[in-house]
C-alpha positions in Angstrom: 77.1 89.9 88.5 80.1 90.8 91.4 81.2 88.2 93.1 83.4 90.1 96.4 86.7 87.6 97.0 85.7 87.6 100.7 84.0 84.7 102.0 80.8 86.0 102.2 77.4 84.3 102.2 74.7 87.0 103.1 74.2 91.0 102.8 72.5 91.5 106.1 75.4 90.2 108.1 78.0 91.1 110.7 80.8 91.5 108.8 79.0 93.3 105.5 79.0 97.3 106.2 78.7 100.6 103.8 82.1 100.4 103.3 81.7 97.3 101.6 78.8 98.2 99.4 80.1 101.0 98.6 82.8 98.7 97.6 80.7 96.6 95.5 79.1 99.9 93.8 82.0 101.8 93.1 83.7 98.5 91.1 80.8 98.2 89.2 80.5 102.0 88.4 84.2 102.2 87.5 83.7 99.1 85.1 80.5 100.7 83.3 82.8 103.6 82.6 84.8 102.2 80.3 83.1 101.3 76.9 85.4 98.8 76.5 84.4 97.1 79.5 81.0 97.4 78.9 80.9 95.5 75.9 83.1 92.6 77.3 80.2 92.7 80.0 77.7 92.0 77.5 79.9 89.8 75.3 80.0 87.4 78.2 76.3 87.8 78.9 75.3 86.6 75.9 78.6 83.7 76.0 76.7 82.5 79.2 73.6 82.6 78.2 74.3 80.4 74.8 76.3 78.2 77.2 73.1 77.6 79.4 71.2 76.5 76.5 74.0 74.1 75.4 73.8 72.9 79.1 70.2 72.4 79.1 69.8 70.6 76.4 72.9 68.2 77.4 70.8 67.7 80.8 67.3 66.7 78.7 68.5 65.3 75.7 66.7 62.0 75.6 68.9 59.2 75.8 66.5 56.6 74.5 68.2 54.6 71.4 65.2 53.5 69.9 64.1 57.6 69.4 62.6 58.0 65.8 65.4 59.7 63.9 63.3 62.7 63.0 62.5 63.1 66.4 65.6 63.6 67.1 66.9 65.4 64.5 64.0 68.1 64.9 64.6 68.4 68.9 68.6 69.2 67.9 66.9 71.9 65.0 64.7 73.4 67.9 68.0 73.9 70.2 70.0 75.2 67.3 67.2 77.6 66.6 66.9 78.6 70.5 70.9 79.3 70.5 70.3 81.8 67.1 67.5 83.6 68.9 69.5 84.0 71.8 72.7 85.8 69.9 70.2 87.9 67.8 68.6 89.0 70.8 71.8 89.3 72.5 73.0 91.6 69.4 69.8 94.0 69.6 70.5 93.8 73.7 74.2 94.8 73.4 73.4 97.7 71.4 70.7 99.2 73.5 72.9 98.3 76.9 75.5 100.3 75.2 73.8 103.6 76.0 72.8 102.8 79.2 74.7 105.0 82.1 75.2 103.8 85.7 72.3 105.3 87.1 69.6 103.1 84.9 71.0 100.1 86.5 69.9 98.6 90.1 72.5 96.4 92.0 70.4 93.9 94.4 71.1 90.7 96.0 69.2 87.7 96.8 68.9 87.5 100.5 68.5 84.1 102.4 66.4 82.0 102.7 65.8 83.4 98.9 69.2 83.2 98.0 70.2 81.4 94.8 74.2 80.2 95.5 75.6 79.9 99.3 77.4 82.9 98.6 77.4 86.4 98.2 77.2 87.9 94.5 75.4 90.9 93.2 73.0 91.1 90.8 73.4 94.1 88.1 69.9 94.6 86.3 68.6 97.3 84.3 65.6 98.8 85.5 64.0 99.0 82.0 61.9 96.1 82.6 61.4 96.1 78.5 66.0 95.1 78.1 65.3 92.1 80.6 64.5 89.5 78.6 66.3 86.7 80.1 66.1 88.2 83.7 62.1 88.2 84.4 60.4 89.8 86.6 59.8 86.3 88.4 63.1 86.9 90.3 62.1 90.3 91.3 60.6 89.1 94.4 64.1 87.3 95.5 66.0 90.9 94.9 67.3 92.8 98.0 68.3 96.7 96.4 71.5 97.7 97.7 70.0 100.4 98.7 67.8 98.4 101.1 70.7 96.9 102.8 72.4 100.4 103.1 69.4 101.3 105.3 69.4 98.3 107.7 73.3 98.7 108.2 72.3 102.3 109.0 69.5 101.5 111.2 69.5 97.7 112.3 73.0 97.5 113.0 74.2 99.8 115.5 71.5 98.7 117.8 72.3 95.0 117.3 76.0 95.4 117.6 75.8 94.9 121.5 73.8 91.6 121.1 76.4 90.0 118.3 79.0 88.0 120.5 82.6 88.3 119.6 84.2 85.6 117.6 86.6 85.1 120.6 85.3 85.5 123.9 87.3 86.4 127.0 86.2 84.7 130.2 85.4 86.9 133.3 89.4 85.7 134.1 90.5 87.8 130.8 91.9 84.6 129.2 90.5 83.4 125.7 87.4 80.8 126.3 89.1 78.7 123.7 
């Protein structure tokens, strides 16, 4: 994921241009270049996905102090098993992510009103639908590909830009309406 420093909340916006994507795409290309990187990548991929579990069962644990003991002890054996299929997966992952070169990964974004956070971040995915085992296909419908949002800001934009009001408008007197 890319997360611009720029207050940002959407892709098909005003202030979001080629320039910017390109941006976006040229930091993420110059990161998968470097091996090194690449494996902290997918070192902290796997870190956040163990974390989410952690997190999850924190949320649902059941708090109920009369629980049966073995109840309880077999729900914390199902999370610890959960966390070791996670790294194991995440070790087969790493390895074939490893091998993977710019080009067999898709940077998208989820638009609004699909958007998951008020902000915007870009999703890296690889296309093999067969290495995406925590990122389904259910999300697929929520994901804008960059290349999409090149097109509108080469065809939606320059005939919009006429209709988007400045921030700060000059009265017919030339003074600012603020």
């Amino acid at each position: 994921m890319i997360i611009p420093r720029q207050r940002i909340h959407n892709v098909i916006a005003p202030d979001v241009d080629n320039v910017f994507l390109d941006k976006l795409k040229n930091y993420f290309h110059s990161t998968w270049s470097e091996p090194w990187k690449r494996e902290r990548i997918v070192d902290k991929a796997i870190e956040i996905a163990v974390e989410e579990a952690d997190r999850f069962y924190r949320k649902h644990m059941p708090v109920d102090p009369m629980m049966d003991e073995k109840k309880l002890t077999q729900i914390k054996v199902e999370h610890e098993e959960l966390k070791r299929v996670i790294k194991e997966d995440g070790a087969a992952m790493k390895i074939q992510y490893m091998d993977l070169e710019q080009s067999e990964f898709v940077i998208a974004f989820h638009v609004y009103p699909e958007n998951s956070v008020g902000h915007l971040h870009a999703h890296i995915l690889p296309c093999g639908s067969d290495l995406r085992k925590v990122s389904t296909g259910a999300n697929d419908r929520k994901n804008l590909p960059i290349e999409s949002a090149y097109k509108v800001n080469d065809q939606e934009k320059p005939a919009a830009k006429e209709w988007i009001r400045p921030h700060n408008p000059k009265s017919l007197t030339g003074k600012s309406a603020d």
